[in-house]
C-alpha positions in Angstrom: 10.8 20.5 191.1 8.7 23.6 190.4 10.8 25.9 192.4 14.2 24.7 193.5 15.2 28.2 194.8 12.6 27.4 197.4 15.3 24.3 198.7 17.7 25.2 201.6 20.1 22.9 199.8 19.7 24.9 196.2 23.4 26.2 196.1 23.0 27.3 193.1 20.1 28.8 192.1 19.2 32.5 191.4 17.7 33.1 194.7 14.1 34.7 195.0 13.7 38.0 195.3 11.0 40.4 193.5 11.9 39.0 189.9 10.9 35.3 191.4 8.0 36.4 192.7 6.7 38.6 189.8 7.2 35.8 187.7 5.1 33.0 189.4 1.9 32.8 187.2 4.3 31.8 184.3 6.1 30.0 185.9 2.6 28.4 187.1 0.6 28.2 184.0 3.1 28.9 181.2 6.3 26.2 181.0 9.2 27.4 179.1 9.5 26.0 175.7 13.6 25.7 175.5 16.2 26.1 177.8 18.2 29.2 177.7 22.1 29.9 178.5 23.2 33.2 179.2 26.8 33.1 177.4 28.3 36.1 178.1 31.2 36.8 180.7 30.1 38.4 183.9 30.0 42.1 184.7 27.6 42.4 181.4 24.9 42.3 182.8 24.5 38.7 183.2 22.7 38.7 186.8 19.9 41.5 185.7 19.3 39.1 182.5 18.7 36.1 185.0 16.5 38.2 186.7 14.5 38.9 183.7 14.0 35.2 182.9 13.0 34.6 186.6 10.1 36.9 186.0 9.5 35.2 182.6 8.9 32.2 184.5 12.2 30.5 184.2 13.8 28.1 187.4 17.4 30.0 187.0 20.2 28.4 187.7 23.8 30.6 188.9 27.1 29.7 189.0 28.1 26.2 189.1 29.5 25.4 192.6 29.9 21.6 192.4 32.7 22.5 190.0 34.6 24.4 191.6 37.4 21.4 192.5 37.9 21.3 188.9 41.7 21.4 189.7 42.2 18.3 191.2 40.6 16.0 188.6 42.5 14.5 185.5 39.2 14.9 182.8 39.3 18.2 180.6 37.5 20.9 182.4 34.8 21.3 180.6 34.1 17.4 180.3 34.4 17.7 184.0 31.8 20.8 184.2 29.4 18.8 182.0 29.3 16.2 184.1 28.5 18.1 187.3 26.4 20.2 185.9 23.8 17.5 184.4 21.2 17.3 187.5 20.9 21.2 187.7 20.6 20.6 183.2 17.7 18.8 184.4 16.2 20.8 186.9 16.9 24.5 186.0 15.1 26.0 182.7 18.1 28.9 181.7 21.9 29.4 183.0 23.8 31.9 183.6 27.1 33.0 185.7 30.6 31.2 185.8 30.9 28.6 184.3 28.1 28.4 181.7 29.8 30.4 179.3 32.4 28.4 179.1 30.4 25.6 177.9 28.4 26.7 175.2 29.9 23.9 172.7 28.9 21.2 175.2 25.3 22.9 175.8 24.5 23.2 172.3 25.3 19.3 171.5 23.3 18.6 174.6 20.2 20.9 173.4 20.3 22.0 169.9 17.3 23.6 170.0 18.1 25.9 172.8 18.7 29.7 172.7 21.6 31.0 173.7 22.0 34.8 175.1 25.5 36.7 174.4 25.8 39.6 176.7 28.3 42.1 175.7 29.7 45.6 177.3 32.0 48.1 176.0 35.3 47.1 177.2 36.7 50.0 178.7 33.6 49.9 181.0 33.6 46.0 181.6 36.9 45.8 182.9 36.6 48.7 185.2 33.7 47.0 186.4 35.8 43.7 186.7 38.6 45.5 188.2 36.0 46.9 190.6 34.5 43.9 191.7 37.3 41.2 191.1 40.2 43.2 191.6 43.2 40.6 193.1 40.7 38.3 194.7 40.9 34.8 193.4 37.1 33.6 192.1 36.7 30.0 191.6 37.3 29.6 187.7 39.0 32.8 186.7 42.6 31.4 187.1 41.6 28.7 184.4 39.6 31.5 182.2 42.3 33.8 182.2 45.3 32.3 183.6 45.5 34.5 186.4 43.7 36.2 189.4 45.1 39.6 189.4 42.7 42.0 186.8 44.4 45.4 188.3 48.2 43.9 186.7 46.8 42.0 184.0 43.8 44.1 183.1 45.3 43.7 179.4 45.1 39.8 179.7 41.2 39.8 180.7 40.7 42.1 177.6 42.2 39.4 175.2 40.0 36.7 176.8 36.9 38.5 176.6 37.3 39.4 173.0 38.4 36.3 172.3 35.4 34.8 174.0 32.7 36.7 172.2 34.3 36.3 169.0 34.1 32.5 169.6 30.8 32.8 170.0 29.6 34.8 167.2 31.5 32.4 164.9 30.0 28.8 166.4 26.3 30.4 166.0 27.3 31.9 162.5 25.7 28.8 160.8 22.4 28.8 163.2 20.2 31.1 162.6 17.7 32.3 165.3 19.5 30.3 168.3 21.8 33.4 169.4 20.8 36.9 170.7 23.7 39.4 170.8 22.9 42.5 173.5 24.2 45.0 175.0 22.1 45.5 178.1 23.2 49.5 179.1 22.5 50.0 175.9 19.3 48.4 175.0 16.7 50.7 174.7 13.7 48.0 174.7 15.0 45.0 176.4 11.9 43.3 177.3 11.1 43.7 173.4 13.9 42.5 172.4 14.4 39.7 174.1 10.5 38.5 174.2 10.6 38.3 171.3 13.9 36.1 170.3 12.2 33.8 173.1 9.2 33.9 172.0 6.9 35.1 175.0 5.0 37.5 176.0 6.4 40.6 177.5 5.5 41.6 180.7 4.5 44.7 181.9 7.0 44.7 185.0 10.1 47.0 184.7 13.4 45.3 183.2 15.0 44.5 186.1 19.1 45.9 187.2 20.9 43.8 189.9 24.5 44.2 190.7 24.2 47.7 190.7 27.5 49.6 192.5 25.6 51.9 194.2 23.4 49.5 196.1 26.3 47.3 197.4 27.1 48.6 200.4 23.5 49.2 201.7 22.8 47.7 205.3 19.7 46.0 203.4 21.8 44.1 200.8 23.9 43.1 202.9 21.0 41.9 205.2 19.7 40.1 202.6 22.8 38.3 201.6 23.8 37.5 205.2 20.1 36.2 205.4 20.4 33.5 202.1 24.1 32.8 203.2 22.7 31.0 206.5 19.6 29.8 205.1 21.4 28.2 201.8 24.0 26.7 204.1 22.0 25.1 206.6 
């Protein structure tokens, strides 16, 4: 399917916005050579990256809802993820969200030659965005990533899983060269350089994209919007 955002029952796609429609004529006329997985946790800029690949032409997937009664099944998790997630490996072209980061061992034996996109954040700034945006609320996946819903008590146990994450990751792609791009989005001076080139496109001449932004949450038009996909994804 060219553009399963388009489908009321597309749970879990990046939805379209201007990033899906500035990236049309590639996703038209230029097909994506690999898949991509965004790897990093969220709050690193994970959603403005998926944005990015939506206007490089990419069908982007988000977080992986069929998965979310991981709980009551006897598999390992991630076996169980895998296995949910393999129509959406087959109709998306690049991941990102909960619980794709999770998975990158599984992903790489499934696509070797994929590229794989580490987002990282200074940490004092990730979990006060976390803290921010999570706070007590129980997210499907978190209590299995961290072993606990609460990042206000526990802000010190989210730290030690996010380090140990991206030092995980780091060492699995230490061997394979050219299949792992380490950024730091706030930080990135050139994005659209930098990460054209590790995929191997053409940059466009569109502004890098920011979503998730604080200051733009509580705005009647946001919420609009998300009120707006909320009935039409459901229906």
């Amino acid at each position: 399917m060219l553009f399963p955002e388009l489908h009321s029952k597309a749970r879990n796609s990046m939805k379209p916005s201007r990033a899906f429609i500035a990236g049309l004529y590639r996703r038209l006329f230029r097909k994506p050579k690999e898949k991509v997985f965004v790897i990093g946790f969220h709050k690193t800029g994970t959603s403005s990256l998926g944005k990015a690949l939506q206007m490089l032409g990419y069908k982007v997937c988000g977080s992986l809802k069929e998965g979310y009664d991981f709980t009551s099944q006897e598999d390992p998790v991630p076996e169980y993820l895998i296995s949910k997630a393999k129509p959406l490996l087959n109709s998306y072209d690049a991941f990102q969200d909960t619980p794709w980061f999770l998975l990158y061992h599984q992903l790489y034996e499934l696509y070797p030659n994929a590229r794989f996109i580490l987002t990282e954040r200074e940490e004092k700034a990730w979990l006060k965005s976390v803290q921010g945006h999570f706070g007590r609320d129980a997210y499907p996946y978190h209590a299995y990533i961290y072993g606990t819903v609460d990042s206000i008590a526990n802000g010190d146990v989210y730290l030690k899983k996010y380090r140990e994450h991206n030092a995980a990751v780091r060492n699995y792609f230490y061997d394979k060269p050219g299949q792992l791009l380490i950024i730091d989005l706030p930080n990135l001076r050139q994005p659209w350089s930098v990460i054209s080139e590790f995929l191997d496109v053409k940059r466009p001449k569109f502004s890098f994209p920011h979503a998730n932004k604080e200051d733009s949450r509580g705005k009647l038009t946001t919420r609009l919007k998300k009120l707006l996909k909320k009935y039409y994804y459901s229906s």
